[in-house]
C-alpha positions as CSV (number, residue, x, y, z in Angstrom):
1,X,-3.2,8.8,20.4
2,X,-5.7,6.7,18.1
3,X,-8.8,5.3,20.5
4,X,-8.5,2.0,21.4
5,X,-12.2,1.7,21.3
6,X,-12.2,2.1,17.4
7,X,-9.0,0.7,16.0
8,X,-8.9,-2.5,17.1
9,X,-12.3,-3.3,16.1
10,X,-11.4,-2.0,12.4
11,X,-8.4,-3.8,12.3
12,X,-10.2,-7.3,13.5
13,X,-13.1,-5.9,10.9
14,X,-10.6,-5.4,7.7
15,X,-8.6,-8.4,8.6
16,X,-11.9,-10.5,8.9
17,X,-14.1,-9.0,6.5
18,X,-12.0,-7.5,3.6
19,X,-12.9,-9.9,0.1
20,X,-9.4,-8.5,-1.4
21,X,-9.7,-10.1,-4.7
22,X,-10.9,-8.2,-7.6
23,X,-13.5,-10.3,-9.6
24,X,-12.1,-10.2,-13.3
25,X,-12.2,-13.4,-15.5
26,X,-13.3,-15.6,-13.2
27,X,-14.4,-14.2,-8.9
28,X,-11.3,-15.0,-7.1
29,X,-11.9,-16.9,-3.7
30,X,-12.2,-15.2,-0.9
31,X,-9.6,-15.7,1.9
32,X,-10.8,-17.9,4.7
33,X,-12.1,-16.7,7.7
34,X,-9.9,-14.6,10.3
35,X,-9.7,-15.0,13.7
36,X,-10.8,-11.6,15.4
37,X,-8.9,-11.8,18.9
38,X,-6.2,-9.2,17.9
39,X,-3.4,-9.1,14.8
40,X,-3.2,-12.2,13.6
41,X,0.0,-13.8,11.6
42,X,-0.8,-13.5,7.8
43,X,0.7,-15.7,5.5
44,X,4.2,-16.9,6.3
45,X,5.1,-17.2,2.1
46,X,4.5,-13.7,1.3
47,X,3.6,-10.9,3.7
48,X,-8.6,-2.6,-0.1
49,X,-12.9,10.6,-2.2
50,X,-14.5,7.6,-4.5
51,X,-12.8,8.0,-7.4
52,X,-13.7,10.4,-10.3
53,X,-15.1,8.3,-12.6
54,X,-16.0,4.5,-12.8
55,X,-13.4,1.8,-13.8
56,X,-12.9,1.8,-17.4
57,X,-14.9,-0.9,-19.9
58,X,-13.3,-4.4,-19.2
59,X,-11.7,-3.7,-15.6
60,X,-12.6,-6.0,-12.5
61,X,-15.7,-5.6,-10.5
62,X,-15.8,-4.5,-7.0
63,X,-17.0,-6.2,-3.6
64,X,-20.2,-5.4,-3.0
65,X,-19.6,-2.4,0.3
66,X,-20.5,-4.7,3.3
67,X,-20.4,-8.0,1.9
68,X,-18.8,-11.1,4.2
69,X,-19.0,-9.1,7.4
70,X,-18.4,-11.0,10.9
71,X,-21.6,-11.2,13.3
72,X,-20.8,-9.3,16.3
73,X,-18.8,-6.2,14.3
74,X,-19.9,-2.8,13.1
75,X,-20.5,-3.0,9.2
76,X,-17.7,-1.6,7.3
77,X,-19.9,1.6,7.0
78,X,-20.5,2.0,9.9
79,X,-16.6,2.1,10.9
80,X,-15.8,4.0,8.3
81,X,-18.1,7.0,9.5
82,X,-16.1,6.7,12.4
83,X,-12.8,6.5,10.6
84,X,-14.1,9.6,8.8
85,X,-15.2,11.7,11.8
86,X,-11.6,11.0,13.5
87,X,-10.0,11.9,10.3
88,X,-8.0,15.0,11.3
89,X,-6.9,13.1,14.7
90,X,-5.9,10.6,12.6
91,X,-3.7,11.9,10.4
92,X,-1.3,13.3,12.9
93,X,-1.6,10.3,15.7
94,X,1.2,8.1,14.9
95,X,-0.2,3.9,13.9
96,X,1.5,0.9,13.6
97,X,1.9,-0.6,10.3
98,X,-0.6,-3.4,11.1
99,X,-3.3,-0.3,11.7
100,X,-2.4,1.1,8.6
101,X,-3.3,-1.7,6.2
102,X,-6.1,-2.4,7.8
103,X,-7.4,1.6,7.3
104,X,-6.7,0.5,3.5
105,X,-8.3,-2.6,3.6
106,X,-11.5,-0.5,5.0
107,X,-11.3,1.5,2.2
108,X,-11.0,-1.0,0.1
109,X,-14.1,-2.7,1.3
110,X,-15.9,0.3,0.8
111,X,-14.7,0.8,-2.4
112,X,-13.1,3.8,-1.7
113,X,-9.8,3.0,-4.0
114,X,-7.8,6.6,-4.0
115,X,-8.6,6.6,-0.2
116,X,-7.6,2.9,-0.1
117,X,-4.0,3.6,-1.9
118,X,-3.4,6.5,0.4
119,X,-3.3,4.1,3.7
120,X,-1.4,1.8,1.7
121,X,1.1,4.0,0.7
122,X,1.9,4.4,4.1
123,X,2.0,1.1,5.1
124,X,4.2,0.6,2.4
125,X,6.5,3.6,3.6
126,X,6.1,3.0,7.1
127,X,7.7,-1.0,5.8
128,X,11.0,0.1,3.6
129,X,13.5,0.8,6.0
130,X,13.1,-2.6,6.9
131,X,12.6,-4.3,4.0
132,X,15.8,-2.3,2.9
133,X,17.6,-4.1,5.4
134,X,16.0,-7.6,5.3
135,X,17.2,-7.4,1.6
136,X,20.6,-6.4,2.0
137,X,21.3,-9.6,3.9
138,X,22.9,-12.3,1.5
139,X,20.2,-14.6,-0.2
140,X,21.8,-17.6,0.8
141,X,21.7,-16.4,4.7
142,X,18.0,-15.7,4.0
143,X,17.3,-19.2,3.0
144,X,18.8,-20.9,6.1
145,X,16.7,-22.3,8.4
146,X,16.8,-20.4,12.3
147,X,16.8,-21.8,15.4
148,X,13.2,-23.1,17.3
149,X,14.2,-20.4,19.9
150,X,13.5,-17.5,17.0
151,X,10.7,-19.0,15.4
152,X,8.8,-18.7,18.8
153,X,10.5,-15.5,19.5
154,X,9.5,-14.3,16.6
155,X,5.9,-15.6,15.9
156,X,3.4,-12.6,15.1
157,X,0.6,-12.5,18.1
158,X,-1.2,-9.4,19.0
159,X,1.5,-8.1,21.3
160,X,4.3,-8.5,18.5
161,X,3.7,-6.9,15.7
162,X,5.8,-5.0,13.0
163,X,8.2,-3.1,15.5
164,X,9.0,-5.5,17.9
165,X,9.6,-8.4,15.3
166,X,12.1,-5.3,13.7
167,X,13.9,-4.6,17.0
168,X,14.1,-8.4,17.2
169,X,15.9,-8.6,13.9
170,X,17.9,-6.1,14.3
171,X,19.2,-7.4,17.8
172,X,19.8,-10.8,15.7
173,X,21.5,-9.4,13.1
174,X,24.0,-7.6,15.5
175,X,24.9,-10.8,17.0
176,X,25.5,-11.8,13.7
177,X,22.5,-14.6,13.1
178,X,21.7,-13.8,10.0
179,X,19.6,-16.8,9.7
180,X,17.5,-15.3,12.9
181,X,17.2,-12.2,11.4
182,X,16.4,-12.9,8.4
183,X,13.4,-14.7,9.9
184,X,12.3,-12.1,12.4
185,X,12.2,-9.5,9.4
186,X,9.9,-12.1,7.4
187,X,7.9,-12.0,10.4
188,X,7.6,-8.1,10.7
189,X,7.0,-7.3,6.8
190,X,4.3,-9.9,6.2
191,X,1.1,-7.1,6.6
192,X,3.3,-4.7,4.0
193,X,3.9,-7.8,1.2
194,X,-0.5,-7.6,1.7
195,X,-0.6,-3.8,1.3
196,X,1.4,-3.9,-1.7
197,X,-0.3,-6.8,-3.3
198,X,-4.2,-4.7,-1.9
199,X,-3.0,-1.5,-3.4
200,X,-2.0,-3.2,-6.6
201,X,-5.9,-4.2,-6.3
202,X,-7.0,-1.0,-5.8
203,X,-5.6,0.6,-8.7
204,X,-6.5,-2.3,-11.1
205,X,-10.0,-1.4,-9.4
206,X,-9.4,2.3,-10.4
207,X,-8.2,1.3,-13.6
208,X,-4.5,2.2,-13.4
209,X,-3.7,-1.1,-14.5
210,X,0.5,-0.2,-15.3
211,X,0.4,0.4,-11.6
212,X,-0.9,-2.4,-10.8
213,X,1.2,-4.7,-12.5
214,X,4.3,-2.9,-11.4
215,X,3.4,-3.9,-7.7
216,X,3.0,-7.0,-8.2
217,X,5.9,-7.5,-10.2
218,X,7.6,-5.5,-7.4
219,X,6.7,-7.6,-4.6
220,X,7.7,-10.7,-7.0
221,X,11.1,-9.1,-7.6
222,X,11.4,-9.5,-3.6
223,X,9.9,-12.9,-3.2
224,X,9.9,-15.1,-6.3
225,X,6.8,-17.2,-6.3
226,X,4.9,-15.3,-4.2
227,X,1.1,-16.8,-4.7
228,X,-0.9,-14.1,-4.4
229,X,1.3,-11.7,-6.5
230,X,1.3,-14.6,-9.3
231,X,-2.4,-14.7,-9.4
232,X,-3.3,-11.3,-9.1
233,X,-0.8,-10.1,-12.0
234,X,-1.6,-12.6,-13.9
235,X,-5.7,-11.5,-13.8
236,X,-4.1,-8.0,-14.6
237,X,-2.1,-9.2,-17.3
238,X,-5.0,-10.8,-18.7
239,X,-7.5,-8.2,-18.0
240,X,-5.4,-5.3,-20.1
241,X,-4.1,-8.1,-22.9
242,X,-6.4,-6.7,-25.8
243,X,-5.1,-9.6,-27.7
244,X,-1.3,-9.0,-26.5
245,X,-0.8,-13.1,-26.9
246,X,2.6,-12.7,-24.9
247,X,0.6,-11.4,-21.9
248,X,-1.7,-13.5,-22.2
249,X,0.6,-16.2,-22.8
250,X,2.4,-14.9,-19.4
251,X,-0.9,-14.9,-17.6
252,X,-0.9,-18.8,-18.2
253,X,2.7,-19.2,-17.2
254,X,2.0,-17.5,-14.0
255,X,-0.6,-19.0,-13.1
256,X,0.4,-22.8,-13.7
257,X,3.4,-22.0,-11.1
258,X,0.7,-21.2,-8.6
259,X,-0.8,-24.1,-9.0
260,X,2.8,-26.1,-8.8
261,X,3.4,-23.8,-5.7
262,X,-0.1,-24.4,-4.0
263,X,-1.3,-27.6,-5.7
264,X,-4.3,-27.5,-3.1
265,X,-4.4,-24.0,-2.3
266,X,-7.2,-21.3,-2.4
267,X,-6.9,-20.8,-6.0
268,X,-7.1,-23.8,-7.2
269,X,-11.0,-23.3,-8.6
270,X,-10.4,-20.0,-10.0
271,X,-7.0,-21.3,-11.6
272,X,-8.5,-23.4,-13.9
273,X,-11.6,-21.3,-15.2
274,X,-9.5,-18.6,-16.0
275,X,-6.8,-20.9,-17.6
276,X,-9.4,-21.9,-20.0
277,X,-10.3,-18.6,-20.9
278,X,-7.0,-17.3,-21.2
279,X,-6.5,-20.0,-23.6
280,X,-9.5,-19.0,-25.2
281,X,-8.4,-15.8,-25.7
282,X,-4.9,-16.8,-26.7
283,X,-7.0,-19.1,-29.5
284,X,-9.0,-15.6,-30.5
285,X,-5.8,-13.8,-30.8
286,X,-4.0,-16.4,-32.8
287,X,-6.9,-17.4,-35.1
288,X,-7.4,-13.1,-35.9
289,X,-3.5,-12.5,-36.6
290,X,-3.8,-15.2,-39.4
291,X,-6.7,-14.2,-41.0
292,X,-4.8,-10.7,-41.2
């Protein structure tokens, strides 16, 4: 078994702590601050050995190791020594999704990106079976709207994580409420839509920018106008354009439906600085074609 002297407090760290965003035309926002009592619900409308050689010219900067960390935690070094010395028991005690992304995130923080894509390949893994499921139910069964009695059933809280909120599905979907467990899924796969979304930061980070962009057109693929996804692959997009004026051009797009989806939300800052260099660069692009 993991200790539950050391998890916990890495999970409240990585939840709390971890700056996600990778800094590229403009430093994205940092999520607010996270309450540190246990697992706490992520967003509702969705659900980072060193690496050889430094990211290559033009590719995000990373979070300073440390930086953000809650008073009254160990520093993210600190953990991770521990995480480190527990690294054999680790790898064969069995961890709950929720543990899992936060191992990435502590990675992450530490920039550690190959390390950081390893826990999040798991989380990932650990997530499909039910995501396979969620996705088989019919879209327009996913949309309805459940009853109060599974909302509050299935409301994440520290005791009800990823594989209660699954068995809770999957007792609602063999009672046939689709509606309720469509929901309850939603519920359970929220921390593996921000694994997928972190580990498409991580390899931007690491510089495998393709991979990147496939996972967050993957997790788009699963929930259209996803925020976070729009954002991030739009930075990508941007980041790797080299004067590809369609990419750029998609950046844009991209992000002016994040800010029609969260006209107030934590982006809103960053949206429109890098808008206006994106159309700068779309201007560069343009103006060097016709002087061809």
């Amino acid at each position: 078994m993991i200790p539950r002297a050391l998890l916990p407090v890495a999970l409240a760290f990585a939840l709390a702590a971890c700056e996600r965003e990778p800094r590229t035309i403009v430093a994205a926002p940092a999520d607010p601050p996270r309450p540190t009592g246990g697992v706490p619900a992520q967003r509702a409308d969705a659900p980072p050995p060193s690496p050889a050689a430094p990211p290559p010219a033009g590719a995000p900067a990373a979070p300073a190791p440390g930086a953000g960390e809650p008073q009254g935690l160990p520093s993210s070094s600190q953990l991770l020594a521990q995480v480190e010395a527990m690294k054999g028991q680790l790898a064969t005690a069995p961890k709950p999704l929720e543990i899992l992304r936060a191992l990435g995130d502590l990675y992450y923080q530490e920039r550690r990106y190959a390390d950081a894509i390893g826990w999040y390949d798991q989380a990932i893994a650990v997530a499909e079976p039910a995501w396979k499921d969620y996705l088989a139910l019919p879209a327009a069964v996913r949309a309805r709207e459940p009853s109060p009695a599974v909302k509050q059933e299935c409301t994440r809280s520290e005791k009800r994580g990823f594989e209660p909120l699954v068995r809770a599905a999957e007792a609602r979907a063999r009672r046939k409420d689709g509606a309720g467990a469509a929901f309850c899924y939603r519920a359970a796969l929220e921390p593996s839509i921000g694994a997928r979304i972190q580990r498409a930061n991580a390899k931007l980070l690491a510089g495998d920018a393709p991979g990147a962009i496939a996972d967050h057109e993957e997790v788009l693929a699963r929930i259209p106008d996803q925020p976070d996804a729009m954002y991030f692959l739009g930075l990508a997009l941007a980041e790797t354009a080299n004067g590809n004026i369609g990419q750029l051009e998609r950046a844009r797009a991209l992000w002016k439906r994040v800010g029609e989806v969260q006209p107030n939300g934590p982006y809103t800052d960053g949206l429109m600085m890098a808008t206006g260099e994106v159309e700068r660069r779309i201007a560069a692009a343009q103006s060097a074609r016709m002087s061809r």
